[in-house]
N, C-alpha and C positions, 0 to 999 in steps of 0.2 A: 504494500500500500504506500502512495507517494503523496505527499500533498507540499501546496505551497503555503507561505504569509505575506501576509499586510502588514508585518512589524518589519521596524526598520533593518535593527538589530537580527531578526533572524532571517530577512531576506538577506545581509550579507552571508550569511554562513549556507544558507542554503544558496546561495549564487557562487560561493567559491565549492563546494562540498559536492552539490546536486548536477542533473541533468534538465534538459528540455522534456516537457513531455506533458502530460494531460492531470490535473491536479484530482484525486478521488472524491474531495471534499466538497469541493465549491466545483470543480468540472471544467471549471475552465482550461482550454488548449495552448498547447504554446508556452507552457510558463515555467520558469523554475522551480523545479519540482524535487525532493528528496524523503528517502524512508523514513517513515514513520519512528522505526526502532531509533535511528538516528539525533531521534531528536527527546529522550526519554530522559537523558541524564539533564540536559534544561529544564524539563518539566517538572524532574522530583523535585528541582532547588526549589523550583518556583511555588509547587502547591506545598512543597513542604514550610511555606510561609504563611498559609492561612490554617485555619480551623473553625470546625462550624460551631455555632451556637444558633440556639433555638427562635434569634428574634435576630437574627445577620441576614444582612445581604449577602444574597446569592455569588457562587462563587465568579458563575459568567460575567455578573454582571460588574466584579471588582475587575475580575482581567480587562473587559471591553472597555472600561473606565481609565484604566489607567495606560493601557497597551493598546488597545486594537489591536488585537493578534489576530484576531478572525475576521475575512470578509462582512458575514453576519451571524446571528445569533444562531440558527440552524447548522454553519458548520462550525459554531464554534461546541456546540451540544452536539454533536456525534465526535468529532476532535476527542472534545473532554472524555467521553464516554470511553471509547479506543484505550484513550493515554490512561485513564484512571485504572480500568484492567489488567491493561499489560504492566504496570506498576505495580498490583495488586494492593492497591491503596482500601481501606477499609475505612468510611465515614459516610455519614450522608452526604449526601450534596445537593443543596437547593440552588436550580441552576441559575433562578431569574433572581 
């Protein structure tokens, strides 16, 4: 699975790291594109910065807040979904 970003920061590492090619996520052609796996040790640091609590905002909603990492909100909830798995992260996550 390959997908691309909208973040500034990991469009460089996915433009020097990745290939051309069709993103899974968002679909778009032609773009900067790299494995999913590749990108899992960014992820832990990053969710390993939040935690839920029962009256928090969502987790999507602090990422797209502060980062734009995701086109939109839809690929950012299959994205999260993906990464939170294959981490094997264990917590709720309210996404909005």
């Amino acid at each position: 699975m390959k997908v691309a970003s909208e973040d500034r920061e990991l469009k460089g590492f996915i433009l020097s790291q990745g290939e051309r090619g069709s993103c899974c996520f968002c679909g778009t052609d032609d773009k900067n594109i790299i494995k999913i796996d590749e990108l899992l040790d960014f992820f832990d640091e990053l969710l390993g910065n939040f935690e839920t609590h029962p009256d928090g905002i969502g987790l999507l909603s602090l990422i797209q807040g502060d980062w734009s990492l995701f086109r939109n909100n839809e690929t950012g909830i299959k994205f999260l979904n993906i990464i939170i798995d294959k981490l094997e992260i264990s917590f709720f996550m309210q996404m909005f």
